[in-house]
ZAMARGU-4260 file (C-alpha; in steps of 0.2 Angstrom, whole numbers, plus 5000, padded with zeros to 4 digits):
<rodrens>
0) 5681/5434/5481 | 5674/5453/5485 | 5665/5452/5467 | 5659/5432/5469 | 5651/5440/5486
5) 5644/5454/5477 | 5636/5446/5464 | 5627/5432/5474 | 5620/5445/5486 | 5612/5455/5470
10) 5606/5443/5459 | 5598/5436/5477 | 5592/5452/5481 | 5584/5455/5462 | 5578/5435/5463
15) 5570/5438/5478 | 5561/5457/5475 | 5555/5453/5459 | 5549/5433/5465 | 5538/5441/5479
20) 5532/5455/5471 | 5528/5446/5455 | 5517/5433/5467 | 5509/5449/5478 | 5504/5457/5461
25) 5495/5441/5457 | 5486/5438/5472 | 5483/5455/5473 | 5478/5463/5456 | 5472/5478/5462
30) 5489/5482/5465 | 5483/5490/5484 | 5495/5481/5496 | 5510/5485/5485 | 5501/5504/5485
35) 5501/5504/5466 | 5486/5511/5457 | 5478/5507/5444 | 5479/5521/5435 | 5499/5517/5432
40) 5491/5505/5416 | 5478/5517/5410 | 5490/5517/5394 | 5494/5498/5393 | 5487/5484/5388
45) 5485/5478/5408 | 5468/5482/5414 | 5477/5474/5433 | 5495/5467/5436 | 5491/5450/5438
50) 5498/5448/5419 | 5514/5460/5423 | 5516/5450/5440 | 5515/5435/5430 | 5529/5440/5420
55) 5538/5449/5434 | 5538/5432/5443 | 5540/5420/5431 | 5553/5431/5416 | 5563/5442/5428
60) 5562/5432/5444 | 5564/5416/5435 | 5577/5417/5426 | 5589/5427/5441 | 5582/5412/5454
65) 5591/5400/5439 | 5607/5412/5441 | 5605/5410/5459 | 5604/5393/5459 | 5620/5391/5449
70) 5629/5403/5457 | 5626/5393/5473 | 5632/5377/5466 | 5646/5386/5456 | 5638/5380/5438
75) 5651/5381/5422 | 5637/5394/5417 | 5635/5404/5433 | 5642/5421/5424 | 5632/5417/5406
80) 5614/5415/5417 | 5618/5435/5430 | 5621/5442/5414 | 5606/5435/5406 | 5596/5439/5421
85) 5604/5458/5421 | 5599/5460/5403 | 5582/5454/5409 | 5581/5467/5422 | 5587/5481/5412
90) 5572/5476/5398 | 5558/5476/5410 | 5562/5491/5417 | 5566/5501/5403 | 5546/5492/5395
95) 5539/5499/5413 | 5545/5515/5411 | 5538/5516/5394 | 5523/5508/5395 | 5516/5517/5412
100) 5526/5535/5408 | 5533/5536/5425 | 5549/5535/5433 | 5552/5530/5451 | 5569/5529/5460
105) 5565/5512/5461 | 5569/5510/5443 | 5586/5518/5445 | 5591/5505/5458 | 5586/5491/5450
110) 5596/5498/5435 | 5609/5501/5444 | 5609/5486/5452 | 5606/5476/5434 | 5620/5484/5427
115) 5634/5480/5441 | 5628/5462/5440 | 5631/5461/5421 | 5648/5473/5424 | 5656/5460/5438
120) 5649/5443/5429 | 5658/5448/5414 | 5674/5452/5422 | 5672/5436/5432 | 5668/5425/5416
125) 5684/5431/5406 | 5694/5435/5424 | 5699/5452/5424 | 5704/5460/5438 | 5706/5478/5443
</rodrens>
């Protein structure tokens, strides 16, 4: 029951983040009320994060709001959809770190996090227990 607690709490917590900042980086381009410059995307192909909030929102917070939603009404694929939306996590912040050559702790956690979701769905889809 620990790991079912676990795993709701942080793909809610990853659904949620990533939902509202991906809305606040659209509505705000500029980055400013996020305190992100714009100079992070000097080498991408971003001129603003309206495109990346786009994504942010509608790739990452997307698919961990459909893992959320499952997991609340205790879907068949509950554990198939955290995994995808770890993987998800994990791939948009390893192309952040590469496209803006930066590295904030904030990526760590987010990794960290990603990774215990994928870790305790797994274990939860095939039942093992520790």
């Amino acid at each position: 029951m620990k790991k079912k607690l676990l795993l709701f709490f942080l793909t809610a917590f990853v659904a949620l983040t990533s939902t509202l900042s991906g809305l606040v980086m659209i509505i705000d381009p500029k980055g400013e009320t996020l305190n992100l410059s714009l100079a992070l995307l000097k080498e991408t192909p971003f001129k603003n994060f309206a495109i990346p909030g786009i994504l942010l929102l509608g790739v990452v917070g997307g698919v961990n709001l459909i893992a959320l939603f499952y997991n609340i009404k205790q879907h068949p694929n509950r554990y198939n959809w955290a995994m995808i939306g770890g993987l998800i996590t994990i791939a948009w912040i390893i192309v952040q770190m590469m496209l803006i050559h930066t590295i904030h702790w904030l990526h760590f956690l987010y990794l960290d996090i990603a990774l215990i979701i994928i870790l305790i769905s797994y274990q939860l889809k095939i039942k093992w227990v520790f």
